[in-house]
C-alpha positions in Angstrom: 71.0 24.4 -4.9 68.0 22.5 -6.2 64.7 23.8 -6.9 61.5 22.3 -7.5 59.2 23.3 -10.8 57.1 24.8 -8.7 59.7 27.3 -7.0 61.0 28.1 -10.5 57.9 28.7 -12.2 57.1 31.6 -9.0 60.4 32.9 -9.4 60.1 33.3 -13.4 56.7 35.0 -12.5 58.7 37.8 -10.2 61.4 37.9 -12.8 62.1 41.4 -14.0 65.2 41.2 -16.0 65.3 40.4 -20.2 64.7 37.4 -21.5 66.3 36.3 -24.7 64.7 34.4 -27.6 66.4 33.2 -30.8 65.0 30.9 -33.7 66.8 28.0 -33.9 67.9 26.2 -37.4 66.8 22.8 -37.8 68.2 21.1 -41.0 66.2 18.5 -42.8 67.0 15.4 -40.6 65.1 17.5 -37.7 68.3 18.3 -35.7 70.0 21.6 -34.7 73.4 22.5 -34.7 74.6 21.0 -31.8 73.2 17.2 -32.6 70.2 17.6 -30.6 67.1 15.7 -31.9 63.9 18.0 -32.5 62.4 16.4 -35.4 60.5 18.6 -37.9 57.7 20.8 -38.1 56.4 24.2 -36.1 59.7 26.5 -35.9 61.9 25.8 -32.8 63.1 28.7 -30.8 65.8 28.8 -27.6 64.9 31.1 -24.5 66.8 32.4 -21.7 66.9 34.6 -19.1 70.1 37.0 -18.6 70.3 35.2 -15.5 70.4 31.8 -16.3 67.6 31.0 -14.2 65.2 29.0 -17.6 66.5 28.0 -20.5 64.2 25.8 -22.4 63.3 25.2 -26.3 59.9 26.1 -27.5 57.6 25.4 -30.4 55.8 28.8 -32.1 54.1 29.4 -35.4 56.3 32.7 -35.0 57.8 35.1 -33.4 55.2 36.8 -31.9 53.7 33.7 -30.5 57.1 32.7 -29.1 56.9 36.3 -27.4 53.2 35.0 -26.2 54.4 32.2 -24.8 57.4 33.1 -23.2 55.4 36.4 -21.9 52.9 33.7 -20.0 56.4 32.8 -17.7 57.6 35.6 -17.4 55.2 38.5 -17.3 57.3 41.0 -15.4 60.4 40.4 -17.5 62.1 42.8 -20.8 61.8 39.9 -23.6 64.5 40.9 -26.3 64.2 39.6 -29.8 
């Protein structure tokens, strides 16, 4: 089934499960492990939802602000570090 942004976006907002975030490595060519192409600068970090709902990579000055931003899509959910 296909959903729209829109329909995704209200269902992370109702979301009450745990949401995953892990800093990803980026090596000096600006690429992660698996070959994708990020480039370099702010640290990159991976989300998910135990549901597999989102996934999507993010851009933080740290942690914390990862957790900021993640917390503005979901702000129902159990964020795990």
């Amino acid at each position: 089934m296909t959903m729209w942004p829109s329909e995704v976006a209200q269902l992370c907002k109702e979301y009450t499960g745990r949401v995953y975030i892990r800093k990803e490595r980026i090596n000096q060519g600006g690429y992660i492990r698996g070959g994708v192409y990020f480039g370099c600068g702010a640290p990159l970090y991976y989300v998910q939802d135990e549901d597999g709902l989102w996934d999507d990579y993010i851009r933080a000055s740290d942690r914390d602000d990862a957790v900021a931003i993640v917390r503005q899509r979901y702000p129902m959910a159990q964020i795990k570090r």
